[in-house]
C-alpha positions as CSV (number, residue, x, y, z in Angstrom):
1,X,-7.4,34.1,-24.1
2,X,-8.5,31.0,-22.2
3,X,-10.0,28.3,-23.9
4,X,-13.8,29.0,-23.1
5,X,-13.1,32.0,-25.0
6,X,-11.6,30.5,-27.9
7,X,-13.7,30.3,-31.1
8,X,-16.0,27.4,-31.0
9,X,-14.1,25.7,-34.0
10,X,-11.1,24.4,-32.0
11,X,-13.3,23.3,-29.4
12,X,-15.0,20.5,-31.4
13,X,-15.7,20.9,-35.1
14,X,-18.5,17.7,-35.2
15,X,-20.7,19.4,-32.8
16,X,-23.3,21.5,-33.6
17,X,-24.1,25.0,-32.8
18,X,-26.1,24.8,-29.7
19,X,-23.7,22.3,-28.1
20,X,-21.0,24.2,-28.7
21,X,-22.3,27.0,-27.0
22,X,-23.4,24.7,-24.4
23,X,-19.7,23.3,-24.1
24,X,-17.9,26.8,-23.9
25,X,-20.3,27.6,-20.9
26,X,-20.1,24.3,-19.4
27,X,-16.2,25.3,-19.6
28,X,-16.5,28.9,-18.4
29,X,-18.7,27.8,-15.1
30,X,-16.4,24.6,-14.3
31,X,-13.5,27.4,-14.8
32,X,-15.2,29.7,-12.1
33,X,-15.5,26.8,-9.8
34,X,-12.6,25.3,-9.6
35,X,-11.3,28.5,-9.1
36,X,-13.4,29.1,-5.7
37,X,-13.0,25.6,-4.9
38,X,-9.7,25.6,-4.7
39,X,-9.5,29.3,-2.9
40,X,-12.2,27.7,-0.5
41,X,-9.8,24.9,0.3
42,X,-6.7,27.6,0.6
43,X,-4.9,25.4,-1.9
44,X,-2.9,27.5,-4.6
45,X,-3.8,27.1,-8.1
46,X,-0.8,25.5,-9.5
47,X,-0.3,23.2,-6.8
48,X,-4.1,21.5,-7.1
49,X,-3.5,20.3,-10.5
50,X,-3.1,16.8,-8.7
51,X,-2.0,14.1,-10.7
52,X,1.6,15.0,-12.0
53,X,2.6,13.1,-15.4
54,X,4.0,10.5,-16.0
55,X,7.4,11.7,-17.2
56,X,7.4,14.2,-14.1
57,X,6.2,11.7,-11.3
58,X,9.0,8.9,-12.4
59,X,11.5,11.1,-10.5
60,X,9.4,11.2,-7.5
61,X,8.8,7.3,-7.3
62,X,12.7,6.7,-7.5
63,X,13.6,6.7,-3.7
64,X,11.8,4.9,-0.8
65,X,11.1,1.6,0.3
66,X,9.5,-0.9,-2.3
67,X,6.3,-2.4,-2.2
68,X,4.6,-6.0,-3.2
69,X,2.0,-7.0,-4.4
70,X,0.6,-8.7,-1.9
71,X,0.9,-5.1,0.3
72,X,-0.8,-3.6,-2.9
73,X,-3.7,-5.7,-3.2
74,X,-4.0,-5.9,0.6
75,X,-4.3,-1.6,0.3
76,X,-6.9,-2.6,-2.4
77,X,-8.8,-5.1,-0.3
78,X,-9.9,-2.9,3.0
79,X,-14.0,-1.8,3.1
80,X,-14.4,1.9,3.8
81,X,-13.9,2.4,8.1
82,X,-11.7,-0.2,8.2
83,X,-8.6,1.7,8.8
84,X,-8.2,3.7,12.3
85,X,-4.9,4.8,12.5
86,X,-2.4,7.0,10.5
87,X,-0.2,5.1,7.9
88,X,-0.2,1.5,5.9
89,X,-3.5,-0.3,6.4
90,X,-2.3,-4.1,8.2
91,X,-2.1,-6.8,5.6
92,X,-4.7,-8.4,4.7
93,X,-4.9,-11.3,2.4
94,X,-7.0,-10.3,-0.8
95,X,-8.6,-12.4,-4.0
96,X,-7.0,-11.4,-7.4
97,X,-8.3,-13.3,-10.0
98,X,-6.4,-15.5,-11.8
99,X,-3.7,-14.2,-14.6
100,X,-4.8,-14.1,-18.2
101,X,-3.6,-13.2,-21.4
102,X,-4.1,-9.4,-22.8
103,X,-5.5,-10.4,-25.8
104,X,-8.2,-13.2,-24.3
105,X,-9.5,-10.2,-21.7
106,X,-9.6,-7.5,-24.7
107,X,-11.6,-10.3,-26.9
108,X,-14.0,-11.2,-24.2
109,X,-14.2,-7.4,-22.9
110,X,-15.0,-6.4,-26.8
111,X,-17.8,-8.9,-26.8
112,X,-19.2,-7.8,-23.8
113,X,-18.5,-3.8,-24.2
114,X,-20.3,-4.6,-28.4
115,X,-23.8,-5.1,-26.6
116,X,-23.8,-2.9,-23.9
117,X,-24.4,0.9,-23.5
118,X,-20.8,1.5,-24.7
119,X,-20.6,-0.3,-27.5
120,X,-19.4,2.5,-29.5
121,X,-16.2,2.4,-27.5
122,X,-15.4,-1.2,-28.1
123,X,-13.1,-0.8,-31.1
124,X,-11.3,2.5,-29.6
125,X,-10.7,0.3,-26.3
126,X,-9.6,-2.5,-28.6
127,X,-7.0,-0.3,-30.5
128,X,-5.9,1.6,-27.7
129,X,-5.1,-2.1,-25.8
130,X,-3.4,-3.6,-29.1
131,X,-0.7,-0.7,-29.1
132,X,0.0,-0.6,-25.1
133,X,-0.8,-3.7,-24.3
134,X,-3.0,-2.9,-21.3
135,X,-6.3,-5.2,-21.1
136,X,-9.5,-3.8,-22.6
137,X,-11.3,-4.8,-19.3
138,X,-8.5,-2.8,-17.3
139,X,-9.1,0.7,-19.7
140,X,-12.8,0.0,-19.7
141,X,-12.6,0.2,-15.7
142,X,-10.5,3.4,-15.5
143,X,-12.6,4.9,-17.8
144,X,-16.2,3.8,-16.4
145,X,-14.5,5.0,-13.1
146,X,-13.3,8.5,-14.2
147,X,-16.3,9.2,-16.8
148,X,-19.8,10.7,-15.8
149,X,-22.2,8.5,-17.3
150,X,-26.2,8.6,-18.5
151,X,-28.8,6.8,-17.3
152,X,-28.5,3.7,-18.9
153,X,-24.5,3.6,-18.1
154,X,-23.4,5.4,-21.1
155,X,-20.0,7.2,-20.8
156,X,-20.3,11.0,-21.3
157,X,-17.6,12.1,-23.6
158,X,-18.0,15.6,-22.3
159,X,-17.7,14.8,-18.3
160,X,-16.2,17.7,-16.6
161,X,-15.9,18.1,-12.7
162,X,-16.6,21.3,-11.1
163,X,-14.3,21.2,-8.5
164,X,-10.6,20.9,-10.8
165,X,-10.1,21.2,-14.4
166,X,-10.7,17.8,-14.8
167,X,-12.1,16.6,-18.0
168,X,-13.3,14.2,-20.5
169,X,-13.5,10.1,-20.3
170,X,-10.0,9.9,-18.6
171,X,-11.1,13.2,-16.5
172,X,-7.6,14.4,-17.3
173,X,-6.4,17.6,-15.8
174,X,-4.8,20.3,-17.8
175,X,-1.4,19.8,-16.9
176,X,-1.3,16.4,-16.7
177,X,-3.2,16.5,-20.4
178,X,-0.4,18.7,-21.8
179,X,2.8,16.9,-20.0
180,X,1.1,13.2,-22.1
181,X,1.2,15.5,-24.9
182,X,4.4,16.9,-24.3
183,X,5.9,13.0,-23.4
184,X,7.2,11.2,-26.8
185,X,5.9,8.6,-27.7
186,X,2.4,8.9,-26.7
187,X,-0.4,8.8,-28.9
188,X,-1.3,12.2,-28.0
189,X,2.5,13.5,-28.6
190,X,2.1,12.6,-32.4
191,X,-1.2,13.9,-32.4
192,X,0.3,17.1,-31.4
193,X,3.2,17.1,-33.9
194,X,0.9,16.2,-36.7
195,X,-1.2,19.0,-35.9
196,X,1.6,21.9,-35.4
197,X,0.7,22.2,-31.5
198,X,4.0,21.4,-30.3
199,X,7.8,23.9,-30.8
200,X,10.9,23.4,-31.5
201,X,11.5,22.4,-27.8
202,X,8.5,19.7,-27.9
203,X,6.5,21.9,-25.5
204,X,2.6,23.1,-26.5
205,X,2.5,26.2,-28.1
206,X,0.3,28.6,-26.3
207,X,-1.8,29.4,-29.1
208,X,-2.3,25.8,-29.1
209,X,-3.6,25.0,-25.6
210,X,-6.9,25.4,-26.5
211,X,-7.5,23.4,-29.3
212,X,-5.1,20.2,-27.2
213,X,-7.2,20.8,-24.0
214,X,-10.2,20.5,-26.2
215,X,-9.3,16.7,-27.3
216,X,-10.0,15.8,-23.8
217,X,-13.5,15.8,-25.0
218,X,-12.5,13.5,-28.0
219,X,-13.7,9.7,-27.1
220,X,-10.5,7.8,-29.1
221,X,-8.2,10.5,-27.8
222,X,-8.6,10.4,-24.3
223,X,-8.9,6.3,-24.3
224,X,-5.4,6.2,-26.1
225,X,-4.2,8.4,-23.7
226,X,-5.8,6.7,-20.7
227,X,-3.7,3.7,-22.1
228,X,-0.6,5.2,-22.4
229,X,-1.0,7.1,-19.2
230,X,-1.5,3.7,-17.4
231,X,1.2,2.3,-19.2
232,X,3.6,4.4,-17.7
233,X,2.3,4.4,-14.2
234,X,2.5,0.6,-14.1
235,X,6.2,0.9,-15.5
236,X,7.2,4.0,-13.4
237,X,5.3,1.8,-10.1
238,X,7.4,-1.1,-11.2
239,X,10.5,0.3,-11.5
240,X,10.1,1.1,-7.9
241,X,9.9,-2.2,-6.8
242,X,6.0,-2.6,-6.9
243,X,5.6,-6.3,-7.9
244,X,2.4,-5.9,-10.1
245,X,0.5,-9.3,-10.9
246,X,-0.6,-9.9,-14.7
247,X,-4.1,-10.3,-13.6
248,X,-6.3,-7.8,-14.9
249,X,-8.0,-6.8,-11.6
250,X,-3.9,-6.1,-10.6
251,X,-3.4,-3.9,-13.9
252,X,-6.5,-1.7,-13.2
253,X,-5.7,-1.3,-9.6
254,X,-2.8,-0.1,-9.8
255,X,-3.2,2.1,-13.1
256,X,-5.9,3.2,-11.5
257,X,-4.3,4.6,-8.2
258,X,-1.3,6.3,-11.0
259,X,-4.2,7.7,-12.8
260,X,-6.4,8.8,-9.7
261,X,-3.3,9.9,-7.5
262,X,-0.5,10.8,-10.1
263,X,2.2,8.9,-9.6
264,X,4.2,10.5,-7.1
265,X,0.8,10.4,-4.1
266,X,0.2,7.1,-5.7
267,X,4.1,6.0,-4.3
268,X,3.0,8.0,-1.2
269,X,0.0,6.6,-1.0
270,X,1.1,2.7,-1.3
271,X,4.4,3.0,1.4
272,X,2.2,5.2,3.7
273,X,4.1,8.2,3.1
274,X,0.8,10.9,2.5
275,X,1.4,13.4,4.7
276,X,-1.9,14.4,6.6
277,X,-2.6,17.8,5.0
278,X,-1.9,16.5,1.5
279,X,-4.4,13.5,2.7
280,X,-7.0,16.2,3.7
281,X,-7.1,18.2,0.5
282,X,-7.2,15.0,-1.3
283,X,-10.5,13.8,0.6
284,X,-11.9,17.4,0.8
285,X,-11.5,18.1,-3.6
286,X,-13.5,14.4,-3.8
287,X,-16.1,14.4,-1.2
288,X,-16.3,18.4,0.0
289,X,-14.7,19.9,3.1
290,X,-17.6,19.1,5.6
291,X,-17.7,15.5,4.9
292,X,-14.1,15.3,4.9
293,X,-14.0,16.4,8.1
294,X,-16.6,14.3,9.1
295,X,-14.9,11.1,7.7
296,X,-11.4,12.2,9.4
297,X,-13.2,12.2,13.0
298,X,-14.5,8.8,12.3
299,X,-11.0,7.5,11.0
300,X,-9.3,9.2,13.5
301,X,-6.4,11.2,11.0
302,X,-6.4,12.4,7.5
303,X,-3.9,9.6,6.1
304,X,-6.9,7.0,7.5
305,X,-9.9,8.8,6.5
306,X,-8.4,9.6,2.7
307,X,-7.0,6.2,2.7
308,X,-10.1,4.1,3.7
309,X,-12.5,6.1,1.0
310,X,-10.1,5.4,-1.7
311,X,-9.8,2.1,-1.5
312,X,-13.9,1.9,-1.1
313,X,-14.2,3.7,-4.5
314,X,-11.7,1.4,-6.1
315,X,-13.2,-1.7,-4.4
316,X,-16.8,-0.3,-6.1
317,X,-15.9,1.1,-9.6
318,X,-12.6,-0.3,-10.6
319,X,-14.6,-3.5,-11.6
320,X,-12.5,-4.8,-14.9
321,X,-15.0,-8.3,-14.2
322,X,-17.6,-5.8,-15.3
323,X,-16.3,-5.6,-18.9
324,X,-14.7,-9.8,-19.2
């Protein structure tokens, strides 16, 4: 039984009727896609998951050659065309702003967030920040990257791309949804354990699945776990020799290419190690095959193509001054 199947009580028990109904579809149809997507791109199922976890990619980031900061924020800095040739973009100087504390950003990001559109996510951010420690600015511009959002800027709790099994405000995939769950010491891990989705072994119990995948849709879980999920990419990235500044521009850079990425392309990604076919797919499940293409002829190579529309979309949406 997959989880559009699954009575509509483990789904979401606040909503009503009609959006549950409207949920299970929206779940069935994304399902279909992604499946055709993915067969369309000749990628296997189990492989286009993406983003590994956290506890999975730290064994991936161990070996090769370290990167700085300032080779990080210059990745960061590059408008979209800018590269032309396979491998590391040249460094380029870049403006970070300058270091502050977590806890003036998450009072001046809660003021701001308490009048604006998302104001009914101030306190979750605020919690989530106080227990990892990442800035509420830094979450707010993972999540107003990741999240589909209404006309007047609103997050959608129930974003879901049609293209991956992506999901929620964090637009976590399934497995990298379970592995958080699965890794202790995560908010979502006792969450689990409380609930009796986890055996003996710590692993999600089939029957489970459902009713974990569903939290996705939850707002307060996926912020905590979009905090903790950045909180070990910015270890795991750090550990490897990434020197990650304290400003809060740095933080939500670099979570953000953990979180976008998973962390083992994100190590790729920042010592110009993406191997042109994984570069391809990348660029193809974000923009669609013909523009991929399209972009790659212009770049002149996957690695450049995938590369310079990246660090566009970051340079647009990862905007933590949005939420200071």
């Amino acid at each position: 039984m997959t989880e559009a199947s699954r009575p509509s009580s483990l789904l979401a028990p606040h909503l009503t009727p009609v959006q549950k109904a409207s949920l299970i579809s929206g779940e069935a149809r994304a399902e279909v896609a992604g499946r055709l997507w993915r067969a369309a791109l000749g990628v296997a199922e189990a492989k286009d998951e993406g983003a590994s976890t956290a506890a999975r990619g730290a064994s991936l980031i161990g070996e090769g050659p370290s990167a700085g900061l300032d080779r990080l924020l210059a990745l960061l800095g590059p408008r979209p065309g800018a590269a032309t040739t396979e491998g590391p973009a040249p460094v380029v100087a870049a403006a970070s702003p300058d270091p502050s504390c977590a806890a003036e950003d998450s009072l001046a990001a809660g003021v701001s967030l308490r009048n604006g559109a998302n104001a009914r996510y101030a306190v979750m951010l605020e919690n989530a920040a106080g227990r990892t420690g990442i800035p509420v600015a830094a979450l707010a511009a993972i999540v107003d990257a990741e999240a589909d959002k209404g006309a007047d800027g609103s997050w959608q709790p129930y974003s879901r791309n049609p293209r991956s099994s992506a999901a929620g405000l964090g637009q976590f995939l399934k497995g990298s949804w379970e592995g958080e769950a699965e890794r202790a010491g995560t908010w979502l891990n006792e969450s689990a354990r409380a609930n009796g989705w986890l055996d003996a072994q710590g692993r999600v119990r089939p029957e489970s699945r459902g009713a974990l995948l569903a939290l996705r849709y939850d707002p307060k879980a996926a912020i905590e776990t979009v905090s903790d999920y950045a909180s070990a990419n910015l270890e795991t990235l750090r550990r490897a020799g990434v020197r990650i500044g304290d400003g809060v521009s740095d933080l939500a850079r670099a979570a953000y290419l953990g979180h976008h990425l998973g962390i083992g392309d994100a190590r790729r990604f920042l010592n110009g190690g993406l191997e042109p076919e994984r570069a391809r797919r990348l660029l193809g499940a974000q923009v669609g095959g013909a523009d991929a293409e399209r972009r790659i002829a212009q770049a002149g190579g996957a690695v450049a193509a995938h590369r310079s529309w990246l660090l566009g979309y970051i340079d647009r949406h990862v905007r933590p001054d949005r939420f200071a």
